[in-house]
RODO-2510 file (C-alpha; in nm, 4 decimals, decimal comma):
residues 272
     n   res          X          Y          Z
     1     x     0,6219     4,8790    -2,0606
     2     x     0,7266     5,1541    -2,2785
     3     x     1,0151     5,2480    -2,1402
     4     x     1,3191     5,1328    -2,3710
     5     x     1,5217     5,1445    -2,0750
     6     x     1,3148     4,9173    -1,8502
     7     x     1,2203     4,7028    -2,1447
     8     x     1,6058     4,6438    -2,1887
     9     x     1,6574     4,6167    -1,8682
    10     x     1,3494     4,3241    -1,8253
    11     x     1,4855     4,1463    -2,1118
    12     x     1,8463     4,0736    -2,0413
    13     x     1,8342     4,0741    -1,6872
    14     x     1,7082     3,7510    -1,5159
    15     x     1,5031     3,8267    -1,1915
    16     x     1,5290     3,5853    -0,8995
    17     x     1,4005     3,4722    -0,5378
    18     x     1,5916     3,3887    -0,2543
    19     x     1,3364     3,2754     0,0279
    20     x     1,2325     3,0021     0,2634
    21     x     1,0513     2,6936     0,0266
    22     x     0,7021     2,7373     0,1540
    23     x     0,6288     3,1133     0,0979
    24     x     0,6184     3,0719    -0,2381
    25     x     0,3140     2,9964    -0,3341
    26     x     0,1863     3,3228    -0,1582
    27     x     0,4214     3,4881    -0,4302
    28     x     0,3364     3,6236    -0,8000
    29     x     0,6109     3,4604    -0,9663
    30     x     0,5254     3,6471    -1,3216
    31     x     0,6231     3,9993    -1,2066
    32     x     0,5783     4,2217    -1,5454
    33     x     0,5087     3,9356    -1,7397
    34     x     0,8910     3,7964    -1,7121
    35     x     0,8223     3,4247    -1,5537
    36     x     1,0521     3,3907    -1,2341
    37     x     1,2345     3,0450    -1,2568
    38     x     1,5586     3,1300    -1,0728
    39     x     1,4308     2,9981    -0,7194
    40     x     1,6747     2,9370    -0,4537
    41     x     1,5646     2,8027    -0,1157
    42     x     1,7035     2,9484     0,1836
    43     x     1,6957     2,6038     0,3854
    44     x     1,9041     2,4339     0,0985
    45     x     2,2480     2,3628     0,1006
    46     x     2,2618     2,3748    -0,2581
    47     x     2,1993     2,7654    -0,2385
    48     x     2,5594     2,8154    -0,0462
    49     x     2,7121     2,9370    -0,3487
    50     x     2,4295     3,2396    -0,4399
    51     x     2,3911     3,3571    -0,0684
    52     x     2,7692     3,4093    -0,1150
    53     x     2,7381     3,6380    -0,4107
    54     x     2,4158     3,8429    -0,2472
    55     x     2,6738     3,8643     0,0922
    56     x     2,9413     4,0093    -0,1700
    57     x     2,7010     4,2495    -0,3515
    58     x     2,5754     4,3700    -0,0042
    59     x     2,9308     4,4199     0,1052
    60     x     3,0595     4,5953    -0,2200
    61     x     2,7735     4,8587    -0,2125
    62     x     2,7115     4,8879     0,1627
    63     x     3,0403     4,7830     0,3084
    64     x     3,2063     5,1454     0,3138
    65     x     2,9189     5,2656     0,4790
    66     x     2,9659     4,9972     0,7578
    67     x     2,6344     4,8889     0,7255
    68     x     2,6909     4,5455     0,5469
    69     x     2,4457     4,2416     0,6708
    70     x     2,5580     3,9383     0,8966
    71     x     2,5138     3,6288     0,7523
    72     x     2,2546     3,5182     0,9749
    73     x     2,0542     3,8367     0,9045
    74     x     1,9636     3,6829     0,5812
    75     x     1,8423     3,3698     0,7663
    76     x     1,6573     3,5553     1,0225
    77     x     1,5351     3,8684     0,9189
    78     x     1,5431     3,8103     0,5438
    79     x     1,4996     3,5213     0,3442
    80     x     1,3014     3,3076     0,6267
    81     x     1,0466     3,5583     0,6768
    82     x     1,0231     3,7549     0,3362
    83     x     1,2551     3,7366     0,0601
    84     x     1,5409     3,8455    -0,1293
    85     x     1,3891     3,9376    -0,5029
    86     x     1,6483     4,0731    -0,7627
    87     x     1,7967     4,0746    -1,1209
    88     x     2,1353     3,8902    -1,2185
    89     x     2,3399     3,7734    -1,5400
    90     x     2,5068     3,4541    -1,5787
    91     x     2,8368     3,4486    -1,5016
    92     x     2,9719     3,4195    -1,8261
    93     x     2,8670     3,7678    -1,9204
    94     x     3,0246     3,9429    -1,6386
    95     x     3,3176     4,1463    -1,7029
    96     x     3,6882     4,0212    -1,5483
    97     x     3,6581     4,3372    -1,3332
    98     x     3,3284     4,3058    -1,1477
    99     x     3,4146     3,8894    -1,1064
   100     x     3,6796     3,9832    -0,9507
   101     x     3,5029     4,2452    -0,7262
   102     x     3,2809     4,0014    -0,6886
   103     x     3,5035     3,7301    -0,5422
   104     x     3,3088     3,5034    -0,7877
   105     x     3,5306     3,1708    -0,7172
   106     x     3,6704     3,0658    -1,0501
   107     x     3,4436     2,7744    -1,0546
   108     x     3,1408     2,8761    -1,0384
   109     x     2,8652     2,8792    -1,3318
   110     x     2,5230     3,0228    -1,3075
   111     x     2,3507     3,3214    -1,1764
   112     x     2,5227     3,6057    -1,0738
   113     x     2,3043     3,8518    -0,8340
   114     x     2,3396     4,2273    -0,9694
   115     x     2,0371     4,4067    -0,7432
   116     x     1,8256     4,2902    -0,4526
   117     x     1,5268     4,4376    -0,2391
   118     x     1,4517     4,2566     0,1021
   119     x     1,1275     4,2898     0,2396
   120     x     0,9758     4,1429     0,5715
   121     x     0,6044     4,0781     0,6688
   122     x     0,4422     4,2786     0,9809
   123     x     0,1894     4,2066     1,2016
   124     x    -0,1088     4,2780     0,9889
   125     x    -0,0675     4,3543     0,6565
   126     x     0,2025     4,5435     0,6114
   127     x     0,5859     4,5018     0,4835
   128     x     0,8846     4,6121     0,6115
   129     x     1,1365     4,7273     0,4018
   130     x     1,4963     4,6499     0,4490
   131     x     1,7289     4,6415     0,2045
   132     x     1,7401     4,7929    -0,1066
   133     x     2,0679     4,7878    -0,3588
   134     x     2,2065     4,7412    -0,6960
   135     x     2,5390     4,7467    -0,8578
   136     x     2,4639     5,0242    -1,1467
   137     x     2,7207     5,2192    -1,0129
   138     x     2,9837     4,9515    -1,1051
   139     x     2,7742     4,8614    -1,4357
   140     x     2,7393     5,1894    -1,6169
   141     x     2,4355     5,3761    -1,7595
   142     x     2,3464     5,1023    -1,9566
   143     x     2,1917     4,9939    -1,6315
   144     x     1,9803     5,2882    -1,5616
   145     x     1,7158     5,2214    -1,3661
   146     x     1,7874     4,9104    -1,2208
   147     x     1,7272     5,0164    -0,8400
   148     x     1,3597     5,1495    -0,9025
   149     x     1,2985     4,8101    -1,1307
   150     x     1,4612     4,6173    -0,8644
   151     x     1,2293     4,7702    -0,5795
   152     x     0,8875     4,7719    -0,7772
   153     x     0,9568     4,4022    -0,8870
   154     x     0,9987     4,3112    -0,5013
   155     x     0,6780     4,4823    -0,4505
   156     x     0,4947     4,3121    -0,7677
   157     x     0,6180     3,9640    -0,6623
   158     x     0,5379     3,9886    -0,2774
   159     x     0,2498     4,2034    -0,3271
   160     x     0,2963     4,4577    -0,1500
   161     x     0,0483     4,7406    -0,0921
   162     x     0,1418     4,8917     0,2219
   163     x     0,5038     4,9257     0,3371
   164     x     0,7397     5,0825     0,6035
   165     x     1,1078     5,1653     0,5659
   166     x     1,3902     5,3674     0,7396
   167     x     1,6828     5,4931     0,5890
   168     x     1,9257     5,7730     0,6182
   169     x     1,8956     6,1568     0,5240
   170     x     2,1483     6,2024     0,2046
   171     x     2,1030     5,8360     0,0258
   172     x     2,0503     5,7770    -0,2800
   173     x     1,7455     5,5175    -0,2533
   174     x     1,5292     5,8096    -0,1192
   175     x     1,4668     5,9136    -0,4928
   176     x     1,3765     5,6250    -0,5697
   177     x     1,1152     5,5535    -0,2858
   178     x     0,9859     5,8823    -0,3221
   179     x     0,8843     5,8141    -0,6812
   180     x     0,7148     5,5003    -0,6378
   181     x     0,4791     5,6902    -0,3950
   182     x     0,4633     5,9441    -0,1675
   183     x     0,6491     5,8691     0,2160
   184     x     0,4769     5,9697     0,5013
   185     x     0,7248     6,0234     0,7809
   186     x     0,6781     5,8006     1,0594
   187     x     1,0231     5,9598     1,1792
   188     x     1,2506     6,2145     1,0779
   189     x     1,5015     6,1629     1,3290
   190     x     1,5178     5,8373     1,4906
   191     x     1,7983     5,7857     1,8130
   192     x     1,6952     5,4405     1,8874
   193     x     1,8632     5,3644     1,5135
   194     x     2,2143     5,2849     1,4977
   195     x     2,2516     5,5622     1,2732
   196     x     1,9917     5,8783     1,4541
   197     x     2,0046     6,0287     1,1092
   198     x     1,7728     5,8021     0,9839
   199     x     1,4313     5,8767     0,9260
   200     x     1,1139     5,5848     0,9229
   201     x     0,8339     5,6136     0,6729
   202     x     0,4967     5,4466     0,5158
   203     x     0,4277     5,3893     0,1589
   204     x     0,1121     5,3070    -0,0014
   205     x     0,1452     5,1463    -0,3699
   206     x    -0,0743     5,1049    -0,6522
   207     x     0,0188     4,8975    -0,9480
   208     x    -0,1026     5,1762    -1,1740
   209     x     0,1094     5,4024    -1,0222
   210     x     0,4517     5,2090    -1,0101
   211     x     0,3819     5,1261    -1,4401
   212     x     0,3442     5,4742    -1,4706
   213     x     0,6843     5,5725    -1,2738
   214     x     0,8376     5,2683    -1,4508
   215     x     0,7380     5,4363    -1,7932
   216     x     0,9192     5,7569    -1,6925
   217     x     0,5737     5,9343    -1,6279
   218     x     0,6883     6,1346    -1,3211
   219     x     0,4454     6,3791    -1,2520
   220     x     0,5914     6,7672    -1,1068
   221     x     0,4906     6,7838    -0,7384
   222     x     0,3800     7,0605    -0,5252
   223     x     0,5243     7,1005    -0,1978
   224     x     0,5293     7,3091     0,1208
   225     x     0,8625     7,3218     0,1672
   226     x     1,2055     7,2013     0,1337
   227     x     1,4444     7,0348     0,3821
   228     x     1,8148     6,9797     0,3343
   229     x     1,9760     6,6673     0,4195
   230     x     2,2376     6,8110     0,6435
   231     x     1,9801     7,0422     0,8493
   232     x     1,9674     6,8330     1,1471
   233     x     1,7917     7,0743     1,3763
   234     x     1,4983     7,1037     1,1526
   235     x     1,4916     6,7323     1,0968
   236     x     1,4713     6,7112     1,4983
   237     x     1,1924     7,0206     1,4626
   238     x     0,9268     6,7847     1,2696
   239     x     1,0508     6,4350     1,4837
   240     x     0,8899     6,6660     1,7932
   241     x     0,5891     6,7618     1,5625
   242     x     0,5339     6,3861     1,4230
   243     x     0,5114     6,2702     1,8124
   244     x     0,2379     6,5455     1,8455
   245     x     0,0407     6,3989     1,5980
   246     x     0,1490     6,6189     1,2948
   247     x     0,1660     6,4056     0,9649
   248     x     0,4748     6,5332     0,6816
   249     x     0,4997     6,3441     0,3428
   250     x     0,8219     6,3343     0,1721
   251     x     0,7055     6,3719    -0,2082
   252     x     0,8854     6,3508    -0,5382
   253     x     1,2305     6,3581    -0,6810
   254     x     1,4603     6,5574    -0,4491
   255     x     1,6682     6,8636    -0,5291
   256     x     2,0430     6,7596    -0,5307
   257     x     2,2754     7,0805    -0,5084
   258     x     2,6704     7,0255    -0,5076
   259     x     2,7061     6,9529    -0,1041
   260     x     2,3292     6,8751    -0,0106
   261     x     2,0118     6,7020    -0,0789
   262     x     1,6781     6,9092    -0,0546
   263     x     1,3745     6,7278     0,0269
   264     x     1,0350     6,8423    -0,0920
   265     x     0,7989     6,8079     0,2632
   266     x     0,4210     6,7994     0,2482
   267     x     0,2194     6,8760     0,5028
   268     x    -0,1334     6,7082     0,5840
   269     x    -0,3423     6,6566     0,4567
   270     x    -0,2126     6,4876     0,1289
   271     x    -0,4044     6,5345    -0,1919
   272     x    -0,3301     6,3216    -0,4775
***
């Protein structure tokens, strides 16, 4: 890894796995040569106190949004199935501020969960992917990069090749999907959601490609055209065109200006 970012990152941060006991030995628990031994099984009662801390990360960065998990959808759709993979510090080099945000109980010694990425196996061979968050935001830009490390370390250690997502127009994690590889849009406006402004995709991954993006090798993208975040109408325009059997790719970083997000859309066929 040659990015001094990442490579700080890898070596300060300890990356974890919260999942059921018996998928791990389908798991590559030496993602970018950092051994994994922060193991917590989701059928334990010993791994109360972590589950707690991932249920107040999810909260502090989703919680606004109402779109924090239930409890049991870590049990069911989470941890059981898949997996929880992230990066933490111990608790003793946590700021007062950020325990506290936390609700770390005083008490407590060990881990401390900082980023997660939930994935969930499909029929076939496929992923699903579900949750995707870190706490950079409260941590500073000394943490810089610690979603799209977060994510491709999910993918490394499940071994993921092919995945599907949704998520909403305007966040945040889009730029970081859209790096790791290109999004064909299985959606772009989805009513059956809980939020319609949601749009589904598919991801292919390579490992080459994910080092590369890692290393800060973004490559410029063409595109043939944009779409804003807020432009419903045209979102609802290509939903009708997908269910024709039209195919859009959502590639590379997108566009922010002060009250939108522009995304850059790629017709089929997609040449890489």
């Amino acid at each position: 890894m040659n990015n001094q970012n990442i490579k700080n990152l890898l070596s300060k941060l300890e990356p974890f796995i919260f999942t059921f006991k018996n998928n791990i030995p389908h798991f590559n628990l030496k993602p970018f040569d950092r051994s994994i031994s922060n193991i917590y099984d989701c059928s334990s009662t010993e791994s109360e106190s972590f589950y707690n801390l991932l249920r107040n990360m999810d909260k502090l960065t989703f919680g606004d949004q109402g779109m924090a998990m239930e409890g049991w959808v870590y049990f069911d759709c989470s941890a059981m199935p898949g997996a929880i993979v992230g990066l933490g510090l111990n608790v003793k080099d946590l700021d007062r501020e950020l325990i506290q945000k936390l609700d770390i109980p005083k008490d407590y010694k060990g881990l401390v969960p900082l980023s997660m990425f939930i994935a969930i196996p499909m029929v076939g061979d496929s992923w699903f992917g579900h949750n995707l968050c870190s706490l950079k935001s409260e941590l500073g830009e000394d943490y810089r990069g610690l979603g799209i490390l977060t994510k491709a370390m999910g993918i490394e250690v499940m071994k993921i090749k092919t995945m599907y997502g949704a998520t909403q127009w305007g966040s945040h994690a889009i730029n970081i999907h859209s790096k790791l590889a290109p999004m064909q849009l299985i959606s772009s406006h989805t009513p059956v959601h809980t939020h319609k402004n949601s749009l589904a995709y598919k991801s292919v991954y390579s490992k080459e490609r994910t080092e590369k993006v890692l290393n800060g090798d973004i490559d410029k993208v063409e595109y043939d055209f944009l779409i804003s975040s807020k432009d419903l109408e045209k979102q609802k325009v290509i939903q009708k065109l997908i269910e024709s059997g039209d195919e859009f790719f959502l590639v590379g970083k997108p566009d922010y200006k002060e009250n939108e997000i522009l995304y850059k859309i790629i017709k089929a066929p997609l040449n890489e």
